[in-house]
Legacy VTK file of the C-alpha trace (Angstrom):
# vtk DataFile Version 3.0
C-alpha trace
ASCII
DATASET POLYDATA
POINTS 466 float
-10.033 51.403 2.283
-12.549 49.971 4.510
-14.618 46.661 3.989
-16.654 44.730 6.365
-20.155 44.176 7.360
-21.003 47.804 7.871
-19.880 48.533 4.449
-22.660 46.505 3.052
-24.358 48.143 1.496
-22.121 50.969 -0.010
-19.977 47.424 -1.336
-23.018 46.280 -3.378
-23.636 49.448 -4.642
-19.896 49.626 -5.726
-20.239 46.486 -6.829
-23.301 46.996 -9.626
-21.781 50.277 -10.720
-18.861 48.298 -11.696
-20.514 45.937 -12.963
-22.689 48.123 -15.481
-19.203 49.461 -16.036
-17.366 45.990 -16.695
-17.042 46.411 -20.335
-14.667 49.499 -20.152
-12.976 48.028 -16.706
-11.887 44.444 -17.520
-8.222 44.731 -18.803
-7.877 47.676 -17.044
-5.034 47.898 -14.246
-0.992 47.654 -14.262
1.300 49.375 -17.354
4.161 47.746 -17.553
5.053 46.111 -14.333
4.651 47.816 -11.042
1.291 49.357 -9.659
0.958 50.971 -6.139
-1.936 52.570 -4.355
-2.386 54.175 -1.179
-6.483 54.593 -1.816
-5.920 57.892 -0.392
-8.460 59.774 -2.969
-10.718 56.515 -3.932
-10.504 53.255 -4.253
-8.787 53.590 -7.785
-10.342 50.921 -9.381
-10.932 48.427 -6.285
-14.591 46.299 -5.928
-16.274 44.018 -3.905
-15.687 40.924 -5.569
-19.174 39.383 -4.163
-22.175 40.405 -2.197
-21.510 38.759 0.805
-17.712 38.675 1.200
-14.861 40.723 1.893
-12.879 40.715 -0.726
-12.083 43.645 -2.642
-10.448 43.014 -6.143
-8.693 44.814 -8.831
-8.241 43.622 -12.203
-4.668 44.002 -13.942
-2.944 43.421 -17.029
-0.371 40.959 -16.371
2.189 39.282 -18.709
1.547 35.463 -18.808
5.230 34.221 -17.234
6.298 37.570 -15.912
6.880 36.868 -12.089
5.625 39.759 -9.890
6.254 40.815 -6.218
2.532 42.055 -4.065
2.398 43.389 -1.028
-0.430 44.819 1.007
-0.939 46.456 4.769
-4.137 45.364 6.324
-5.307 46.058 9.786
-8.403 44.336 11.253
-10.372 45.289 15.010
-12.438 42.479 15.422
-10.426 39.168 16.190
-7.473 38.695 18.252
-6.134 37.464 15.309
-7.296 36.948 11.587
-5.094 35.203 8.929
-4.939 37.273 5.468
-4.564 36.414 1.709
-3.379 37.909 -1.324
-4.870 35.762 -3.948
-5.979 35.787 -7.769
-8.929 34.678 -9.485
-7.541 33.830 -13.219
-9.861 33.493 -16.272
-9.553 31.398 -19.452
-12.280 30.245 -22.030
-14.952 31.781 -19.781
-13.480 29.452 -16.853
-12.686 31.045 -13.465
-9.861 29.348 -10.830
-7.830 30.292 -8.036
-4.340 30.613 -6.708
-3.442 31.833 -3.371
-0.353 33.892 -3.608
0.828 34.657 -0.014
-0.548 35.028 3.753
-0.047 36.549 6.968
-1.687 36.454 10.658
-2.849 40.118 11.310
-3.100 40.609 15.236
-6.218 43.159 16.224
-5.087 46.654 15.673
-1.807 46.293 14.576
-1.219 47.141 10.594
0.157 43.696 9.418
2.148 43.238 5.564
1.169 40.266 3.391
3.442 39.312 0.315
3.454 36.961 -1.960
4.656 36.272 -5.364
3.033 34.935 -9.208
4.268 33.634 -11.831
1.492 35.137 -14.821
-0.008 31.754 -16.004
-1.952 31.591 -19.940
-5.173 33.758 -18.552
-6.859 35.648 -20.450
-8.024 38.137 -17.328
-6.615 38.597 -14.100
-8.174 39.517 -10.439
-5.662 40.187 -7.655
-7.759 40.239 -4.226
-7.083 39.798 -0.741
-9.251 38.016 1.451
-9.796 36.449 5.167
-9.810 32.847 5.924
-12.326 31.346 7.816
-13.489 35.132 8.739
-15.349 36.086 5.513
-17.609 38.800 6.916
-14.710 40.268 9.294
-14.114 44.381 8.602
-10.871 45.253 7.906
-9.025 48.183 6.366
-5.972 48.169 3.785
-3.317 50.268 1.908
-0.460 50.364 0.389
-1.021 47.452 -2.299
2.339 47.328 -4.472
2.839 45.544 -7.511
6.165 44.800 -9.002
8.135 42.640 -11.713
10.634 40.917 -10.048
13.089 39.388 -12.325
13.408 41.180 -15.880
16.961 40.080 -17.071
18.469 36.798 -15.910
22.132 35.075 -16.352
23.906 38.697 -15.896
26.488 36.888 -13.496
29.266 34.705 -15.026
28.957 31.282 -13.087
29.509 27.942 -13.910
26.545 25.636 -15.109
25.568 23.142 -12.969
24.912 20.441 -15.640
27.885 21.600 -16.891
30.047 20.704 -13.409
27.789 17.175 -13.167
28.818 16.187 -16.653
30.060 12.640 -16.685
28.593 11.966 -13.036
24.792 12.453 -13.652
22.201 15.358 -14.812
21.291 18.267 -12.990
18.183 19.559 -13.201
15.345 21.633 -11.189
10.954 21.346 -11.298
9.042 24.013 -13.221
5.494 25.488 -13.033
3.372 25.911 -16.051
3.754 29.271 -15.593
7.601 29.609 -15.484
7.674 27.521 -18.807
5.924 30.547 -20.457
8.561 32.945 -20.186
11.517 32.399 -22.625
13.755 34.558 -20.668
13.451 32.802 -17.767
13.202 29.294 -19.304
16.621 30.370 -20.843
18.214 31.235 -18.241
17.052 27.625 -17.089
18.355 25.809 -19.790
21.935 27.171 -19.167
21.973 25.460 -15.916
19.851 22.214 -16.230
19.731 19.378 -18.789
16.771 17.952 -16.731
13.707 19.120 -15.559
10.470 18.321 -13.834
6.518 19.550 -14.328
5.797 20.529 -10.659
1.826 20.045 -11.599
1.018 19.907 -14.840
1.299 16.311 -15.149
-0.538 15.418 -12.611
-4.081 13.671 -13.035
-5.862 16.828 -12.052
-4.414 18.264 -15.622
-3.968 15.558 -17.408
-7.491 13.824 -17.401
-9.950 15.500 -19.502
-13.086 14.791 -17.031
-15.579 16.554 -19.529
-14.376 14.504 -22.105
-13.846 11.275 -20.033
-17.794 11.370 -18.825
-18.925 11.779 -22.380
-16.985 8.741 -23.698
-18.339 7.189 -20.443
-22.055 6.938 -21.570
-20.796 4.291 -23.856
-18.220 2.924 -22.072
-17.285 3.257 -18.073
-13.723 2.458 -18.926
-12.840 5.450 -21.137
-10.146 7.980 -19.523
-9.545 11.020 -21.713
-6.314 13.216 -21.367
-5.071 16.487 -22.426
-1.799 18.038 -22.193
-2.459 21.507 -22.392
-1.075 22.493 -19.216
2.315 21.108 -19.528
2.518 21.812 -23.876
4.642 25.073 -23.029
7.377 22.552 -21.413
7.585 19.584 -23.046
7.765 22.119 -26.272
10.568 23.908 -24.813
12.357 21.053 -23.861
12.271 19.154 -27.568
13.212 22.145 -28.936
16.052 22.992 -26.800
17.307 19.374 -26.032
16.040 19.010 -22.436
14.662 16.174 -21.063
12.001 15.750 -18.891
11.074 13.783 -15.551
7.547 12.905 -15.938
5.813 13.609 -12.178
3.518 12.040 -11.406
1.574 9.278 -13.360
-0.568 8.072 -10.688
-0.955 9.422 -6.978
-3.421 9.455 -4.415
-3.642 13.141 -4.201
-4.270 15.914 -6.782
-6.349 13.417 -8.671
-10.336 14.695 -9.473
-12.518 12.480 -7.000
-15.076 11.962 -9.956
-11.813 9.404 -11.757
-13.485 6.939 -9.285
-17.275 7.167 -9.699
-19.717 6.043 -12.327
-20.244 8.212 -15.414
-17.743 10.073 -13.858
-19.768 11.909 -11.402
-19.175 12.428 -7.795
-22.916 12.291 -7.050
-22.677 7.961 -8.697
-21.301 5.218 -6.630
-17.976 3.850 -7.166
-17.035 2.248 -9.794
-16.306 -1.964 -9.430
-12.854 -2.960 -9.088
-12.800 -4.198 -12.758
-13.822 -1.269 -14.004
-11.393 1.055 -12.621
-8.534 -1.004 -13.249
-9.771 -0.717 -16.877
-10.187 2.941 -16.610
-6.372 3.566 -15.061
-4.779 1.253 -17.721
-6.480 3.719 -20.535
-5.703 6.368 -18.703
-1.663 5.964 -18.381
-1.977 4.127 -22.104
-3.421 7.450 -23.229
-0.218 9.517 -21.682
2.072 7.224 -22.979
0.671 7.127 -26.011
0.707 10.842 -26.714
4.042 11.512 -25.859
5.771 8.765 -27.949
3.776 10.155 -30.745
4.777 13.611 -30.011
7.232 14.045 -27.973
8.951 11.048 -28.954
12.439 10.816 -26.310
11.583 13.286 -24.764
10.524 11.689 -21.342
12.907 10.029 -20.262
11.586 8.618 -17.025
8.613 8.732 -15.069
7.346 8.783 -11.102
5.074 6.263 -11.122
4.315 5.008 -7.589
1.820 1.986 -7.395
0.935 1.380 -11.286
3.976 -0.089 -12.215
2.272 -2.932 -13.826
0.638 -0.740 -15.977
3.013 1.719 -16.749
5.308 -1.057 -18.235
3.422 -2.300 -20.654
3.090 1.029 -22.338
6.054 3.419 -21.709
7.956 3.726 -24.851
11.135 1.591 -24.661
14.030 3.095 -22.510
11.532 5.094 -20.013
12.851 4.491 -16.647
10.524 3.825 -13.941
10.804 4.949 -10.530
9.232 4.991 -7.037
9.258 8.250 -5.478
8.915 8.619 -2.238
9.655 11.046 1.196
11.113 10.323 4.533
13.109 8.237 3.531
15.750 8.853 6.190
13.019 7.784 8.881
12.371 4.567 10.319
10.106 2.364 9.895
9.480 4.126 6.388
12.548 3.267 5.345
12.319 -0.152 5.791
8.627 -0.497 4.309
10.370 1.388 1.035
12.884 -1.272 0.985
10.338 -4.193 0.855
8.447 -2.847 -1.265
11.184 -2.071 -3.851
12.287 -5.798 -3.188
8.916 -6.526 -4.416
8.623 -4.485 -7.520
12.116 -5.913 -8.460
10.981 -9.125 -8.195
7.827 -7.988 -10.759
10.419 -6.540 -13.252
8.302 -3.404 -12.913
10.683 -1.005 -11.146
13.922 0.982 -12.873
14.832 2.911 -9.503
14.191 4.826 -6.652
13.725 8.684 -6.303
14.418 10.531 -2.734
12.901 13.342 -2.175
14.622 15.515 -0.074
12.639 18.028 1.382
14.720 18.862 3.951
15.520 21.660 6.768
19.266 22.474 8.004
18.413 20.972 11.209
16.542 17.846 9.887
17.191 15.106 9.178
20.953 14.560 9.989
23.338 14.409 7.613
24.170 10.662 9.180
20.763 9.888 8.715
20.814 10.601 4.802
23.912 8.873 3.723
22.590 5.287 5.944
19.219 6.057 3.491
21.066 6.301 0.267
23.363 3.437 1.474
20.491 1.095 1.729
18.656 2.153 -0.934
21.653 1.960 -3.524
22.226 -1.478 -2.378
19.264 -2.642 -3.838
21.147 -1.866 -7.325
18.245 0.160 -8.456
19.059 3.662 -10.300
18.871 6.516 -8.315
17.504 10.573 -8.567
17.113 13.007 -6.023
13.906 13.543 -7.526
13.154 16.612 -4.948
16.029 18.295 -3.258
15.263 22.341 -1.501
17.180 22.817 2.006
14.981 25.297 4.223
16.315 27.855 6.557
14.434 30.123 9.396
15.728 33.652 7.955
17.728 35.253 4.982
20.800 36.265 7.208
24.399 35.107 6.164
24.797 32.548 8.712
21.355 31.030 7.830
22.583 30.494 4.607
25.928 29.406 5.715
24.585 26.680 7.061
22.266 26.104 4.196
25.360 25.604 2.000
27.048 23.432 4.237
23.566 21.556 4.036
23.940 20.792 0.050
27.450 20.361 0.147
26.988 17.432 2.395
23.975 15.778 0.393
26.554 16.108 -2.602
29.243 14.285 -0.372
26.829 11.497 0.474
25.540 11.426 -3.098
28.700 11.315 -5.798
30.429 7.955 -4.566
27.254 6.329 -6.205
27.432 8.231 -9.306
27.323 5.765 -11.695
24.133 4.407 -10.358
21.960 8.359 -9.752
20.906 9.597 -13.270
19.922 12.890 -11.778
19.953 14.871 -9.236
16.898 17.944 -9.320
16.181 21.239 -7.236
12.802 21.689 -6.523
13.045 25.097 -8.312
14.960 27.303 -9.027
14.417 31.002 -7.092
13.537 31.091 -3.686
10.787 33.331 -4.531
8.753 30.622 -6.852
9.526 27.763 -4.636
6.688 26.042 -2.736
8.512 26.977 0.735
9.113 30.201 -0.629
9.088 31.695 3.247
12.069 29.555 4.192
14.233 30.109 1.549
15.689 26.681 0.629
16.665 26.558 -3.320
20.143 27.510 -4.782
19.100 31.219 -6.309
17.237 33.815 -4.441
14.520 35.909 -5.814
16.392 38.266 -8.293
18.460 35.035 -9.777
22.025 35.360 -7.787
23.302 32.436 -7.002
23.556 31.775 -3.304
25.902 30.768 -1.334
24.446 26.888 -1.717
24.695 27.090 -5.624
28.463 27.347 -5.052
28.586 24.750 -2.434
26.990 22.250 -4.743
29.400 23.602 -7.335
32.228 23.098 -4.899
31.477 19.819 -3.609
31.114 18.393 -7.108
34.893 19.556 -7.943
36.409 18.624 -4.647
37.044 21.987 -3.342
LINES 1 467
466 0 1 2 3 4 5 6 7 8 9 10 11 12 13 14 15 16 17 18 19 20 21 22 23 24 25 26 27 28 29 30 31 32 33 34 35 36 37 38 39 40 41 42 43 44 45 46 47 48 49 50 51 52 53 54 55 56 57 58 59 60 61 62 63 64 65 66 67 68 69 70 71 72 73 74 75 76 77 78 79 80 81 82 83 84 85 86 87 88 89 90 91 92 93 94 95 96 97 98 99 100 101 102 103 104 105 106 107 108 109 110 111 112 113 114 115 116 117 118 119 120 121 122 123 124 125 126 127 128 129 130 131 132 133 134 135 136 137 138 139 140 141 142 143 144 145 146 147 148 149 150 151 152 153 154 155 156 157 158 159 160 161 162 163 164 165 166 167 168 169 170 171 172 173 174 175 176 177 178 179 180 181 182 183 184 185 186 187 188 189 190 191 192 193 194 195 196 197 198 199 200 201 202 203 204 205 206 207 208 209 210 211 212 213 214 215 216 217 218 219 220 221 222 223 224 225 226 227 228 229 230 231 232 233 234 235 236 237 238 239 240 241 242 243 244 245 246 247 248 249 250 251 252 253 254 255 256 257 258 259 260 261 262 263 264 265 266 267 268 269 270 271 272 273 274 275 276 277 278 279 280 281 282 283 284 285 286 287 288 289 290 291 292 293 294 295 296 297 298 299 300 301 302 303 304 305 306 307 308 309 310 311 312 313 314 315 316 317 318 319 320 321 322 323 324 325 326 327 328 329 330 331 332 333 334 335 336 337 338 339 340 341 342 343 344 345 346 347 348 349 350 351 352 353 354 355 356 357 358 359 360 361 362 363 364 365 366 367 368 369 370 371 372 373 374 375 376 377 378 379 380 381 382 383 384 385 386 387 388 389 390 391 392 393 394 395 396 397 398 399 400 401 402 403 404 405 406 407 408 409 410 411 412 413 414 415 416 417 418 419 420 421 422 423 424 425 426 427 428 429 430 431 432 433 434 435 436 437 438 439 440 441 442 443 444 445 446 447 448 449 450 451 452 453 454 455 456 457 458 459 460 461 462 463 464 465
């Protein structure tokens, strides 16, 4: 299938057939849960998603939190080299947004495969396309796009639970996407293993505060910070109904937070608001969160990532919330030292419960000797501790890759369980390899079909003593 600039014109004419066609088309695409086409008789339902880039797009009937596998062959004779997307355009309420699902660099010439994974979110429609970046008008052919579901059944093999092996030490517990939460097989399977777990997203400011709402309240009053917990509803339903507890992450951070939070009638195009005012406007904003989930999800969440609105955050978190700073690096100097003053000042303040590491970490970096003088330090603050963010990344899926992987984990675990009594938890940042953010290096304890890997049983091992 060929797209590019001299494909103009028969891609707009695609393009408005389809269109006067869209009534019978949307919906149309995947039974069940694989799809593959070679486009060697048409383009079998493929369009130009827009007049004036390359982007051809199917629409498919996906399962909202089936996880599926896409690949696609594209070849491209204009660049030396040209990066590649598989993404998907999701619709809700009449709403349109975007997800890239997986990239690759396709040298001139040479047929190049892209995969990626997704996790079927709450859409109502679904567009898988692939794209260029920074190239939109560059030709380029494809074939061979494959769709499959990658996990159907889950907990087939007999192992031991890993909140089960941490009992009496601390939880265990893993991050979950919005999507993930919406399958009940897979949030099973979840369950079995973890007593803890962790919104990757979905309680961030970007889906928490309700800007439409927010600017209308703010006609009357500049201070007003709506919120809505849509996003994150499937989770925290899951979890009071199945007696799981949840890490809130995060209340306030200086990324994934809409820019208009900060501007007059909440509008990007208003100046700032005054210092006063947007002091006002956070405290209503994290009294609105805690607010709601007292009220109804009372227990619940149990602790919180709060970073710099500790003041705040106090006053209204329900009784027996811990607080925590969260924060990365923290085996690196001088971070590790401005962490430690800072701590020393929130202590002082009364604000702070603990201190989360995040430990997004590669076999080769940073050294296990590096790690245990962090958590040495740290603990002897006599703050609680979390590994709030633990995956191990490796260059390749071969057995001495994940060899060393294991030997990885089972060395945070020896560092970790002399201070036992002080960590409440210790959390995965996900659980397959396939869903994780690092997805290409492979660093979580269960690979993409849900076997535990050889880490899972070093963890397992290194908690026992063996």
């Amino acid at each position: 299938m060929s797209v590019g600039r001299e494909h103009k014109v028969r891609k707009i004419l695609l393009l408005a057939a389809l269109l006067l066609a869209f009534g019978c088309l949307a919906g149309a695409g995947a039974e069940g849960s694989g799809y593959h086409s070679d486009f060697s008789r048409d383009t079998d339902g493929w369009y130009a998603r827009s007049m004036g880039e390359a982007s051809p797009g199917r629409d498919f009937r996906l399962e909202k939190g089936e996880t599926y596998a896409l690949s696609v062959r594209v070849m491209q004779d204009e660049a030396d080299a040209a990066r590649f997307m598989i993404s998907v355009a999701h619709t809700r309420g009449g709403v349109e947004s975007y997800e890239n699902l997986g990239s690759a660099t396709a040298k001139k010439g040479e047929w190049t495969t892209v995969t990626g994974s997704y996790t079927a979110g709450d859409y109502e429609r679904f567009v898988l396309y692939v794209e260029t970046t920074g190239a939109p008008e560059l030709s380029f052919r494809m074939k061979d796009f494959t769709l499959e579901g990658r996990v159907s059944e889950f907990g087939g093999e007999d192992i031991p639970a890993l909140k089960d092996v941490c009992a009496g030490l601390f939880d265990f517990g893993t991050a979950v996407t919005g999507s993930e939460a919406l399958n009940r097989q897979r949030m099973a399977f979840y369950a079995s293993q973890f007593n803890i777990m962790t919104p990757g997203n979905e309680l961030k400011p970007d889906f928490v505060l309700d800007v439409n709402a927010s600017k209308a309240m703010a006609t009357e009053d500049e201070t007003a910070a709506v919120v809505r917990f849509d996003a994150v509803k499937p989770l925290l339903d899951f979890a009071r109904e199945n007696g799981v507890k949840v890490h809130g992450h995060v209340l306030v951070w200086h990324s994934q937070t809409p820019e208009v939070f900060f501007h007059e009638g909440y509008s990007r195009f208003k100046p700032l608001v005054s210092r006063e005012v947007m002091l006002a406007r956070l405290e209503n904003y994290v009294k609105g969160i805690m607010e709601y989930l007292d009220e109804n999800y009372p227990g619940v969440v149990v602790s919180w990532d709060v970073l710099r609105a500790f003041e705040i955050a106090r006053k209204y978190a329900p009784e027996g919330t811990l607080l925590y700073y969260n924060d990365y690096n923290t085996a690196l100097e001088p971070k590790q030292t401005g962490i430690v003053n800072l701590l020393q000042d929130l202590m002082a303040e009364g604000t702070v419960d603990g201190y989360g590491f995040q430990m997004h970490h590669d076999v080769r970096f940073p050294s296990a000797a590096q790690i245990k003088k962090s958590v040495e330090r740290i603990a002897a603050l006599g703050l609680r501790l979390r590994v709030s963010e633990l995956d191990v990344t490796v260059g390749s899926r071969s057995d001495e890759a994940f060899e060393k992987q294991a030997a990885y984990y089972a060395d945070v675990m020896a560092i970790l369980l002399p201070y036992a009594e002080q960590i409440e938890a210790v959390q995965v940042w996900g659980v397959t390899d396939d869903l994780s953010w690092r997805a290409s290096q492979y660093p979580l304890l269960f690979d993409a079909a849900a076997a535990p890997k050889p880490a899972f049983w070093a963890v397992v091992n290194a908690v026992k003593g063996e």
